[in-house]
C-alpha positions in Angstrom: 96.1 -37.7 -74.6 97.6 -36.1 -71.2 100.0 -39.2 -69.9 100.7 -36.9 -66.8 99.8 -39.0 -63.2 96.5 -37.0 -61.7 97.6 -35.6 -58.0 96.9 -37.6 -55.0 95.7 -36.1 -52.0 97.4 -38.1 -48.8 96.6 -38.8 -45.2 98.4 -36.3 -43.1 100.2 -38.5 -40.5 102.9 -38.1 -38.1 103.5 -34.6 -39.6 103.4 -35.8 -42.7 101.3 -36.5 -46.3 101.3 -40.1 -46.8 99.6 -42.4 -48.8 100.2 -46.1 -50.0 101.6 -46.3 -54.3 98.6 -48.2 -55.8 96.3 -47.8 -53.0 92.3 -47.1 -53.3 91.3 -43.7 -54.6 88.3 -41.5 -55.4 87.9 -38.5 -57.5 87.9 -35.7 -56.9 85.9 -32.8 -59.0 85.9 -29.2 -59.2 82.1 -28.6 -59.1 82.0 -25.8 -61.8 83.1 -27.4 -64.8 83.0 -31.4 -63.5 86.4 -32.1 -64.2 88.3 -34.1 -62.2 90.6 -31.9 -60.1 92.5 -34.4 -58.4 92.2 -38.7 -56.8 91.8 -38.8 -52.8 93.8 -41.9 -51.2 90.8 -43.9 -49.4 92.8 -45.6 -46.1 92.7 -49.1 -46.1 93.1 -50.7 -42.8 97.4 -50.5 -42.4 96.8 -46.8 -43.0 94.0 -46.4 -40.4 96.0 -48.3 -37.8 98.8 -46.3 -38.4 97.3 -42.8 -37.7 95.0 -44.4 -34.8 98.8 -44.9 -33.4 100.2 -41.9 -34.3 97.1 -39.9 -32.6 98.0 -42.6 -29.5 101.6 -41.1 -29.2 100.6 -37.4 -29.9 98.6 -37.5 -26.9 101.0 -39.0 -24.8 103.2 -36.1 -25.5 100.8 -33.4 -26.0 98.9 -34.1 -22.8 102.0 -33.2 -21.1 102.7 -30.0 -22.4 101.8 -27.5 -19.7 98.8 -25.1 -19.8 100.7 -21.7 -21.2 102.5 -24.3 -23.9 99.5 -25.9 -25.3 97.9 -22.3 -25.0 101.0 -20.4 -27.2 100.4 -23.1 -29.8 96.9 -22.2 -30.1 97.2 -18.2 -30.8 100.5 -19.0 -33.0 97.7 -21.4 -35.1 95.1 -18.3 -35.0 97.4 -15.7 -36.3 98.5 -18.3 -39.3 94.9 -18.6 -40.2 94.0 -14.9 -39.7 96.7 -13.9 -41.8 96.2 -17.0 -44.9 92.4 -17.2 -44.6 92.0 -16.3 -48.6 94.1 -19.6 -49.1 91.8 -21.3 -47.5 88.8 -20.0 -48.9 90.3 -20.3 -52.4 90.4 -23.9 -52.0 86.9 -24.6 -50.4 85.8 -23.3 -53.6 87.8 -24.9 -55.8 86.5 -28.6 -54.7 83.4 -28.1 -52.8 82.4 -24.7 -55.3 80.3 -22.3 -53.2 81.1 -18.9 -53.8 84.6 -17.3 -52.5 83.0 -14.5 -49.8 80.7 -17.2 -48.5 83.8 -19.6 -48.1 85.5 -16.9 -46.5 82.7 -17.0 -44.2 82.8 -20.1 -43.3 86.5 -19.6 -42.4 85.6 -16.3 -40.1 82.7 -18.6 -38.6 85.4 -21.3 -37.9 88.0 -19.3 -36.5 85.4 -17.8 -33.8 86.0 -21.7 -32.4 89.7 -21.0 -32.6 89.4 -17.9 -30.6 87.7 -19.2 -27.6 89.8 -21.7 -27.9 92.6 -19.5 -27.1 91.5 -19.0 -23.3 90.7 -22.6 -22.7 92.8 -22.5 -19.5 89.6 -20.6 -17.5 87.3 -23.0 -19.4 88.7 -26.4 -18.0 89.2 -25.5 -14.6 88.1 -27.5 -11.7 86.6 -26.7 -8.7 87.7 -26.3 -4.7 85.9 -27.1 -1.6 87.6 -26.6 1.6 87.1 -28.1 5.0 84.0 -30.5 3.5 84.1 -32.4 6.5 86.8 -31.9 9.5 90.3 -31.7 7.8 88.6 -32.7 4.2 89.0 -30.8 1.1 87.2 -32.2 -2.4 88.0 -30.8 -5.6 87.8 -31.9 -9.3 90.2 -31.8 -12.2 89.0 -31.8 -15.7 91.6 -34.3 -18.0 91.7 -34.9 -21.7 90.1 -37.9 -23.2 93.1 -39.2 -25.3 92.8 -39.6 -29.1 89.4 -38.6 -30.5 88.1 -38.8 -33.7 85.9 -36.0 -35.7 83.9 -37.2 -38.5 83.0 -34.0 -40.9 80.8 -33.4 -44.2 81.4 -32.0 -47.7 79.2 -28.5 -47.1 81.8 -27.2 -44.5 85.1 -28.5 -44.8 86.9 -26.3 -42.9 84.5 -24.7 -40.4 82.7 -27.9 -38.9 86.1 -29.5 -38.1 87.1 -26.3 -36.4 84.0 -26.9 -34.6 85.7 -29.4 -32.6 89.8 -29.7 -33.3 90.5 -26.4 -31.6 88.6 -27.2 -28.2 89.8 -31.0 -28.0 93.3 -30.1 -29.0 93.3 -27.0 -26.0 92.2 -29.4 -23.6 95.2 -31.5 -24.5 93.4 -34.5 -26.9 94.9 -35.9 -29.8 92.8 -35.5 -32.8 91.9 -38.1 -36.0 90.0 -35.8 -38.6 88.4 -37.7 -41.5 87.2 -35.1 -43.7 84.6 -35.4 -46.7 86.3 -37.4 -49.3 84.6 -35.0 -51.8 86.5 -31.7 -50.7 89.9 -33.2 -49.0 92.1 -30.4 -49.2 91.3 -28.0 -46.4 92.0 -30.4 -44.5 95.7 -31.1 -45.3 95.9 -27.1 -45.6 94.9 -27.1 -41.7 97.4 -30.0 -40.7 100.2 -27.9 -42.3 99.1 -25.0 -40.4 99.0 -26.4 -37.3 102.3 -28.1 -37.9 103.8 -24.1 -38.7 102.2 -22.9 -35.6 104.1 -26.1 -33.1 101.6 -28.5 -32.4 103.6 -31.8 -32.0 103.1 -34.6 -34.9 100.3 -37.2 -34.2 98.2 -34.4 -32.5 96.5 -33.8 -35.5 95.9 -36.4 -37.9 94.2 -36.5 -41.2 92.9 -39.7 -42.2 91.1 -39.6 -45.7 88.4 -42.6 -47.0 85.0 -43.7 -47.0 83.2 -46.2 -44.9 86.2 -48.3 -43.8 87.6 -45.3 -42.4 84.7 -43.9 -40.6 84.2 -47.6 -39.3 87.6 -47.8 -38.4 87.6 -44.9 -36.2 84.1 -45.9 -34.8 85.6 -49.5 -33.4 89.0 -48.7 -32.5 89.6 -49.1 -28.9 92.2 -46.5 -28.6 89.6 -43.7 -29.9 87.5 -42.5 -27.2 85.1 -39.9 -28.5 83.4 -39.6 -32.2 82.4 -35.9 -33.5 79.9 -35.8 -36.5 78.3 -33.5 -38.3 76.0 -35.1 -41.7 72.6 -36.4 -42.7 70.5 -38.0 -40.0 71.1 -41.7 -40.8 74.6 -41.6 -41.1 74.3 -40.0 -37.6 72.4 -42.6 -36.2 74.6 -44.8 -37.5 77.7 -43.4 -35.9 76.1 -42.7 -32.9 74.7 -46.1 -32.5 78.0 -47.7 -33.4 80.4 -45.6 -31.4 78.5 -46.3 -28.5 78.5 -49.6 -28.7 82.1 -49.7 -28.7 82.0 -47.7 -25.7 82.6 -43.8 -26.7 81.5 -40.6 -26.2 79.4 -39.3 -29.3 77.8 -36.4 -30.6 76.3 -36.9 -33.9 74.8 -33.7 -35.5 72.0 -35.0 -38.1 70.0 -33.4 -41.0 67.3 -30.9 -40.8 64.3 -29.2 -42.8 64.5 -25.6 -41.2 61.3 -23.7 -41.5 60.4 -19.7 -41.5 57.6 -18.7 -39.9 55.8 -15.3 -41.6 53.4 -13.6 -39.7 51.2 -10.9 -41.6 52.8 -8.0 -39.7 56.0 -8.9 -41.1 58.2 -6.9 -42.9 57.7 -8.6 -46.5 61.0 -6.9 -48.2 63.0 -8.1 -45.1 61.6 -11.4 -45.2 62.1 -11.2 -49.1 65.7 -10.7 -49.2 66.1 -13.6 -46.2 64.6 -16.3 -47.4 66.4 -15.8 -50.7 70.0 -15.8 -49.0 68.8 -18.4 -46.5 67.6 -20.7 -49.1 69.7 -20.3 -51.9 73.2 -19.4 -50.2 76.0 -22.2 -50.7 73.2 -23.3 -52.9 71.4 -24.5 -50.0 74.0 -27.2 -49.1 73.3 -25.9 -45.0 71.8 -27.8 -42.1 70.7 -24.3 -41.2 69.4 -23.3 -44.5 65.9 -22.2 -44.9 63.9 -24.8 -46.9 60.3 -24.2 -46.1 58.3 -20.7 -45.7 55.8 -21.0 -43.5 53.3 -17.8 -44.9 50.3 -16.8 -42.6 47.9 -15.9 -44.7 47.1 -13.2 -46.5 50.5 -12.7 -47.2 51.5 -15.6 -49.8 51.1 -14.0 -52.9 52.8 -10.6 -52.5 55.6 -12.5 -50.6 56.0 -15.0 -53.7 55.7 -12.1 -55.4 58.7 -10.5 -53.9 60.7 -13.7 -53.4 60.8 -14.6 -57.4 61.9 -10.9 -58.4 64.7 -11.4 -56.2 65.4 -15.4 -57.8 65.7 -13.4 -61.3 68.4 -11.0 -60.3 70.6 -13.6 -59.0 73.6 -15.3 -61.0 75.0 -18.2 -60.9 78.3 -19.1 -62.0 81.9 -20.5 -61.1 82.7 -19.5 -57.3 85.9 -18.6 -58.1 84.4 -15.3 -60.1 84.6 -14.6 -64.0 84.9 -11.3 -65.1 82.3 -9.7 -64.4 82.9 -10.4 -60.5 81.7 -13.2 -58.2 78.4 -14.6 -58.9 75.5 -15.2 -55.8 75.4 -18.7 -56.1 77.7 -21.6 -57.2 77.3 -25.5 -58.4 76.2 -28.0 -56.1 79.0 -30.7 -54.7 78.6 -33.3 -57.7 76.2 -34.7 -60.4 74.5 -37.3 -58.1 73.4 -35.0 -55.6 72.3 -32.3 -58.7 70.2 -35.4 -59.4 68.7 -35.9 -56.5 68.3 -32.5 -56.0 66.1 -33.1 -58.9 64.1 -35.6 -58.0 62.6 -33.8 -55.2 61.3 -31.2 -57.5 59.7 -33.8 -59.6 58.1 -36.2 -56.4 56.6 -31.9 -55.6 55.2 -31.6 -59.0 53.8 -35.1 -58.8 52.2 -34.4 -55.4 50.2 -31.0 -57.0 53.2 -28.1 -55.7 53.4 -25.5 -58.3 56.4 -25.2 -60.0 56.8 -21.0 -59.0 60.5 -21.3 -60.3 62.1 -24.1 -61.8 66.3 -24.8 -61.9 65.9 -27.9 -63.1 68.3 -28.5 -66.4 70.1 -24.9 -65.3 73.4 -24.5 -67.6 76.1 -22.3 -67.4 77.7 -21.2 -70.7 81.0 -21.9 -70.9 80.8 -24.9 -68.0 77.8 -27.0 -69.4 79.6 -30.0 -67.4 79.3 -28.1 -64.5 76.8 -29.4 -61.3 73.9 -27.1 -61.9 71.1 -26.4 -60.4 69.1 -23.1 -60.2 67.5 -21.7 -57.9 63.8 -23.3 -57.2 60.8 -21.8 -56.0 57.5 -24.2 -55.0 54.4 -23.1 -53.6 51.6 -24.8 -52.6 53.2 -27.7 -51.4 51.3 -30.6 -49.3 52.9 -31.3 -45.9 52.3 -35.0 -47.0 54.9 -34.8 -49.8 58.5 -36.2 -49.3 59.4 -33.1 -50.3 58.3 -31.3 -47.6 59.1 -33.8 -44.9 62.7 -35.0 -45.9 65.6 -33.1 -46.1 66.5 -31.8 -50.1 70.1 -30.2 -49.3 69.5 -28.3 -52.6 68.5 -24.6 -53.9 64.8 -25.4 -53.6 62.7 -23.4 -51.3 58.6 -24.9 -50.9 56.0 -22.0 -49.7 53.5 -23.6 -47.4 50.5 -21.6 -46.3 48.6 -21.8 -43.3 46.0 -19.7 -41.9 47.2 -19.0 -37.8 50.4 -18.5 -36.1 49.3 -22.0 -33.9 49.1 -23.9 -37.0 52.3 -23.3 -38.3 53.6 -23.7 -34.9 52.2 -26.9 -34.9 53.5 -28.0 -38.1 56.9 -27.6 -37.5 56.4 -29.1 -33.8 55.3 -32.4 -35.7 58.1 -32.3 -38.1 60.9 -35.0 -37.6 63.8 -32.8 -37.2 64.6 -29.9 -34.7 67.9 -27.9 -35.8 67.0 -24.4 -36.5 63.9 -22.3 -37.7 63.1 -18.7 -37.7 60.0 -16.4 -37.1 60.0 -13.0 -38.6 57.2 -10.5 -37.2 57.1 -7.5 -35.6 55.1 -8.6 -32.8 57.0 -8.8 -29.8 54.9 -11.1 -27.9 54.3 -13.7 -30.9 57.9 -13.4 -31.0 59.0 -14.5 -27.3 55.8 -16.9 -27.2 57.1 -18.7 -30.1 60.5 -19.1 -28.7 58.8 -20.8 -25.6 56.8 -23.3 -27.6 58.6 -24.3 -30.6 60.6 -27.7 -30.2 64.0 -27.0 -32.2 67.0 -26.0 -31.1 68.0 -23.1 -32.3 65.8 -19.9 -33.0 66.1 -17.0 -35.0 63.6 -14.0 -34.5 64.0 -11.8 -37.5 67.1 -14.2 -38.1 67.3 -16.5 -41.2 70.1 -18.8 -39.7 70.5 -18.4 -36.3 73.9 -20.6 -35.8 75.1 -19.5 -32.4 78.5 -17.4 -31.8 81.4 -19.9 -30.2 80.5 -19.1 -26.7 77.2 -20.5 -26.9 77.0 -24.2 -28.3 75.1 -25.6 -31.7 72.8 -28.2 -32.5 68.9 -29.1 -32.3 66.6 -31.8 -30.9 64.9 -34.6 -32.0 66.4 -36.1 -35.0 68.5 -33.4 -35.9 70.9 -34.6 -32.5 72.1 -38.0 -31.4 73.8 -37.8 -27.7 73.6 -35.1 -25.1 76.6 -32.9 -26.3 76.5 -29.8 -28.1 79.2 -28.8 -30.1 81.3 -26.0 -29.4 80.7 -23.7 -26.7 80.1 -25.0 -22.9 79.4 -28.4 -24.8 82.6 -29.0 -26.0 84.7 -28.1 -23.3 82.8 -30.6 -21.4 82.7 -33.3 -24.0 86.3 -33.4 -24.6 87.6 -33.9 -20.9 86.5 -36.3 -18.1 86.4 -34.6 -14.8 88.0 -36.3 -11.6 86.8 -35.7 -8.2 89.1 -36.1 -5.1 88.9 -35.9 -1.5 91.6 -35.3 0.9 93.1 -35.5 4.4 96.2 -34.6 5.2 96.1 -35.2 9.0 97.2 -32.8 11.3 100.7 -34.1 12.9 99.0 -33.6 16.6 95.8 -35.3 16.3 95.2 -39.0 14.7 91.7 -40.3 13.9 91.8 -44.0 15.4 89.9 -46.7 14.1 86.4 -46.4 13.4 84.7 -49.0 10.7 81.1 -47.3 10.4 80.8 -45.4 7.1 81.9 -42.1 6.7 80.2 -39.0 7.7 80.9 -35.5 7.1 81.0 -33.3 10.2 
């Protein structure tokens, strides 16, 4: 029996991995053979206080730092994770176990933050008025909030922080990341980047736990915003709490994206998207396809076409074997393969057929692995939970309806509103769709239409909770508080008198 002491994965604070001897842990697994890789310190409430403070006196520094500073700290961080992306990527698969290229992109997708980060200085300018009224000027500055916290998931633990760090640290914020306690490590990897490229300790801050953590950051007086990205109750949750205690939110909920197929389609296009779009990241996505939305005739050949492609793909350890990288890895852990599960069997229950089933999938070699293969359902009744709530699994459900308005109008009713996706050839069924559907991001002939940086993500309804994006406009926005002033400086030959009736511009 091995006596050695498993590794612990620490806070990162005040430029520095710490964690309390004897304190609260968690496993922590690698997802491709279920062994535990490594324990993750859970903060208990000394430890929370201490990086809330921490965060408090980064700001107070890093607030001061002037413009071209702040702004060579952010390419020197760029060119670090340009040139040790593979590290990064190697270790996103090793705890959370998609497969290496799609970790990698998740790190390219991230860094596209990180780049228009870089020229921040044109994106938090103010404004100038001259002369508003005789010998007035107004004009605005836009100031960093202070310490903010970003609250991020297990599917993306690299890229959805770096939806929000890079932007709130350029404007000159302080920021508390606590990351997934299922896949911890990227986020220590960043905080020892950032540290590398100059950023001052306390400005970024990793604080690892569960619920006391997230509470504690939700509460805290001295944290002024909340970034989330997760499932829609948990967002609710932090949006409803953080604002309550008075801060800034944007909580990023669930989703249950739909394709809409129109018979003009092209059905090997559509074929080949829906499979990637489905099954990629074994459909751990907010943006992942989970229902096909097939205007008749054009179910069969398309199921046809869709299970063909299932049986070609293989599934294996992210990390590659020797005969290369597989197309699909494990899911995050053995309770979430489970529920994964369940939703196949409430779809069977409800009268879906069973097209393709990963349920009890194995991998030889890794039979302890979190496996689930890939899952085709057709037929499936709009009135099953699996159809209306959000699997976050390998399992894509083919719905067929008979008109372009009444798939319309089925994803219109749906609960959620974060992406979807029309494929036709049909220009104006194209642009009319755009117009009508109620989601918030749209892909024509594009699977998963996540914006570039420039623009900003997220959807309506319940997929959303506050008014700010992230990323983008959105996020430059969100992370500073704009001041408005007006001026006089009164000419040294004229004086204004006294006058108590209320101002008026002339």
């Amino acid at each position: 029996m091995s006596t050695e002491t498993p590794r612990i994965i620490g806070h990162w604070i005040d430029g520095a991995v710490r964690h309390t001897p004897g304190g609260r842990t968690a496993p922590v697994h690698n997802p491709a053979t279920g062994a535990v890789s490594a324990h993750v310190a859970l903060a208990d409430e000394a430890e929370i206080a201490e990086a809330i403070a921490s965060a408090k006196r980064g700001f107070q520094l890093w607030s001061g730092f002037s413009i071209a500073k702040r702004q060579t700290v952010l390419f020197a961080f760029r060119e670090l994770l340009n040139a040790r992306k593979k590290e990064l990527a190697a270790i996103i698969t090793a705890e959370h176990g998609k497969v290496l290229s799609d970790a990698m992109g998740e790190v390219l997708r991230g860094q596209e933050v990180v780049d228009l980060a870089t020229g921040f200085p044109s994106l938090i300018k103010g404004a100038y008025s001259e002369n508003v009224s005789t010998g007035i000027d107004v004009y605005s500055l836009k100031q960093p909030l202070g310490v903010v916290g970003v609250i991020s998931p297990f599917n993306f633990p690299a890229m959805v922080p770096m939806w929000f760090f890079p932007i709130a640290i350029a404007a000159g914020n302080a920021v508390v990341l606590k990351p997934s306690e299922k896949d911890p490590s990227a986020s220590l990897w960043i905080a020892e980047l950032w540290k590398e490229a100059g950023l001052p300790d306390g400005v970024f801050t990793v604080l690892q736990g569960d619920k006391l953590a997230v509470d504690g950051l939700l509460t805290s007086p001295d944290v002024q915003s909340i970034s989330f990205v997760g499932s829609t109750p948990i967002a609710q949750y932090i949006y409803e709490t953080a604002s309550r205690h008075g801060k800034r939110v944007q909580a990023l909920g669930g989703a249950k994206n739909h394709m809409l197929v129109l018979p003009d389609a092209d059905l090997d296009l559509v074929a080949d998207q829906a499979v990637n779009a489905g099954y990629g990241a074994a459909g751990e996505r907010c943006m992942a396809i989970s229902v096909v939305l097939a205007v008749e005739p054009v179910a069969d050949e398309l199921i046809a076409k869709i299970t063909e492609r299932i049986e070609r793909l293989r599934i294996g350890n992210g990390a590659g074997d020797a005969n290369g990288e597989p197309d699909m890895g494990p899911l995050i852990s053995g309770v979430h393969r489970d529920k994964v599960s369940s939703y196949v069997d409430i779809a069977e229950a409800d009268g879906a057929e069973i097209v393709v089933d990963g349920r009890g999938f194995t991998v030889e070699g890794h039979e302890d692995g979190f496996w689930f293969g890939p899952t085709l359902l057709d037929k499936v009744p709009t009135s099953s939970r699996a159809y209306r709530e959000e699997i976050f699994g390998p399992v894509l459900s083919i719905v067929r309806v008979s008109t372009f308005a009444e798939g319309v109008d089925l994803i219109n009713s749906g609960a959620f509103g974060n992406g979807t996706a029309i494929f036709t050839n049909d220009g104006g069924a194209a642009r009319r769709f755009q117009h009508e559907i109620q989601v918030g991001m749209i892909g024509i002939n594009v699977p998963i239409p996540v914006p570039v940086a420039y623009h900003s993500f997220g959807g309506w309804k319940n997929s959303l909770f506050g008014d700010a994006k992230a990323y983008g406009a959105h996020g430059f926005d969100f992370f500073t508080r704009e001041k408005a002033i007006t001026s006089r400086w009164l000419d040294p030959a004229t004086h204004g008198g006294i006058n108590l009736g209320f101002p008026q511009n002339h």
